[in-house]
C-alpha positions as CSV (number, residue, x, y, z in Angstrom):
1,X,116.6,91.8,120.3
2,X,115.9,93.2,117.3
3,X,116.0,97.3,118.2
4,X,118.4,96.7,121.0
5,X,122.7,95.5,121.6
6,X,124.4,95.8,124.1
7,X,127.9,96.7,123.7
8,X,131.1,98.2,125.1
9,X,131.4,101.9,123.9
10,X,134.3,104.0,125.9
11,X,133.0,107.4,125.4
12,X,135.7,110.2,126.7
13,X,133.3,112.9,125.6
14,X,130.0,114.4,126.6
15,X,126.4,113.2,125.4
16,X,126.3,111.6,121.7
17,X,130.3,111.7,122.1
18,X,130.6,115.4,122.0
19,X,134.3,116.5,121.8
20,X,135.9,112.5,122.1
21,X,138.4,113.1,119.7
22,X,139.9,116.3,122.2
23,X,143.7,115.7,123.5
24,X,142.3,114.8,127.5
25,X,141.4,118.1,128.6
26,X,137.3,117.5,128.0
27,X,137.5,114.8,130.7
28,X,138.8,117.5,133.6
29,X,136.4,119.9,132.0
30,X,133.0,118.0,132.2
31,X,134.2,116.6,135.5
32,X,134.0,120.0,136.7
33,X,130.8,121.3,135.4
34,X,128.9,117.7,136.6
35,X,130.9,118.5,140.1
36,X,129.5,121.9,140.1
37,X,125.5,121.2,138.7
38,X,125.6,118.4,141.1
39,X,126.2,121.0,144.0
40,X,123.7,123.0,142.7
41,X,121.1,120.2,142.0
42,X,122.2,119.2,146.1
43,X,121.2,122.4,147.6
44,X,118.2,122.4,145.6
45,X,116.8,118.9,146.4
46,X,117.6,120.2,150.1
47,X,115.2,123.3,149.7
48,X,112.4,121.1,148.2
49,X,109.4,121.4,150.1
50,X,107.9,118.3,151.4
51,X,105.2,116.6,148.9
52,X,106.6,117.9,145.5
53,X,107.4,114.4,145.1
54,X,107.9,114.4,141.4
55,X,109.9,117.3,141.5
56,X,112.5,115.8,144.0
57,X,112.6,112.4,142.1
58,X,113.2,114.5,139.0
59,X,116.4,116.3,140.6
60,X,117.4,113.5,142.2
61,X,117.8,111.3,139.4
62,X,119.7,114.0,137.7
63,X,121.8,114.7,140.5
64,X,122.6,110.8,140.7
65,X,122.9,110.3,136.7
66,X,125.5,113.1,136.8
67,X,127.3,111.6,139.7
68,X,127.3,108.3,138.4
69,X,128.9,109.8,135.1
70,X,131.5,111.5,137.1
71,X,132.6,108.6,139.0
72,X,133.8,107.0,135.6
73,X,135.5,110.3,134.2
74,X,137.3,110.0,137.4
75,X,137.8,106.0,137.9
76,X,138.1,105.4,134.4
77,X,139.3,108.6,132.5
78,X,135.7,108.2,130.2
79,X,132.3,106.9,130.0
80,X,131.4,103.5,129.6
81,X,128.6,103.6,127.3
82,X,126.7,99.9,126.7
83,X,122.7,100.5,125.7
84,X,122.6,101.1,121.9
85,X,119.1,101.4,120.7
86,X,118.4,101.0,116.8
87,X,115.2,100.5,114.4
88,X,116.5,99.0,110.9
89,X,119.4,100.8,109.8
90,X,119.0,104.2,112.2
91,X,121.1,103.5,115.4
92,X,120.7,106.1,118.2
93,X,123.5,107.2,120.4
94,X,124.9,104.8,122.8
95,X,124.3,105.2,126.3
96,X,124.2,103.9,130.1
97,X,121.9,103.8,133.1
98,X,123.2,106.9,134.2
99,X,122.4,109.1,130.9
100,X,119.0,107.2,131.5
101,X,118.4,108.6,134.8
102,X,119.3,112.0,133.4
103,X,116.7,111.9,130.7
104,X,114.1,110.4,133.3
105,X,115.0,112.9,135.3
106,X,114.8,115.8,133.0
107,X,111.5,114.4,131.4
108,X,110.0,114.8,135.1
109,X,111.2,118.2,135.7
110,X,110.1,119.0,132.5
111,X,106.6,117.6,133.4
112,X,106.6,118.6,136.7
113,X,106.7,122.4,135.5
114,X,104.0,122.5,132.9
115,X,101.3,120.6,135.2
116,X,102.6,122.9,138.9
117,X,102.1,126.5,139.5
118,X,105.4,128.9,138.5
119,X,105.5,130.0,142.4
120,X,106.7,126.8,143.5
121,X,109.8,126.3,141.3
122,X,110.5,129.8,141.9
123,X,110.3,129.4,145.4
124,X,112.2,125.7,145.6
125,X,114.8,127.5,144.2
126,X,115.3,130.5,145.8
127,X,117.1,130.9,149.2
128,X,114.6,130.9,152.0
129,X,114.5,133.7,155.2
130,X,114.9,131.8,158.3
């Protein structure tokens, strides 16, 4: 097609191959912090209240996109990036399904806070008195 290639890209960095060229270390690093915003992004999609559907498809796409990414940091050692998007001569970053599900996911959220009152994300994601 003429604004998309797929191709193999081995990316052992973060999003547009932030910190690649570090000695390892970045792979254990951004293995952790996924680990630990996916724990967070878990408890949250558990205190969700039933009907904020757009809301609980936004964090669970995130939640699975950063999953997906740590399962090849820990399989692989990297990121296998294949979706490379380019008009003319301008090529955007490579990526994969699960940096798409991020970006979905992130759009929703997004979306789902400008058009939904303040008090529910407040109240999705604060700890409730049982």
């Amino acid at each position: 097609m003429p604004v998309l290639e797929i191709t193999r890209l081995h990316n052992p960095g973060a999003a547009f191959s932030f910190l690649a060229g570090a000695a390892g270390w970045q792979r254990w690093l951004f293995t952790a912090l996924a680990l630990i915003v996916s724990a967070a992004l878990a408890l949250w999609l558990r205190r969700i209240e039933r009907g904020t559907t757009v809301l609980a498809c936004a964090v669970a796409l995130i939640l699975g996109g950063a999953l997906g990414n740590v399962i090849d940091r820990l399989r692989l050692g990297h990121v296998i990036d294949f979706i490379y998007v380019h008009w003319g001569q301008h090529y955007f970053p490579a990526f994969n399904v699960a940096d798409s599900s991020i970006c979905i996911g992130a759009a929703l959220l997004l979306l789902d806070t400008w058009f939904s009152p303040a008090k529910k994300l407040i109240r999705a994601a604060l700890p409730q008195a049982r």
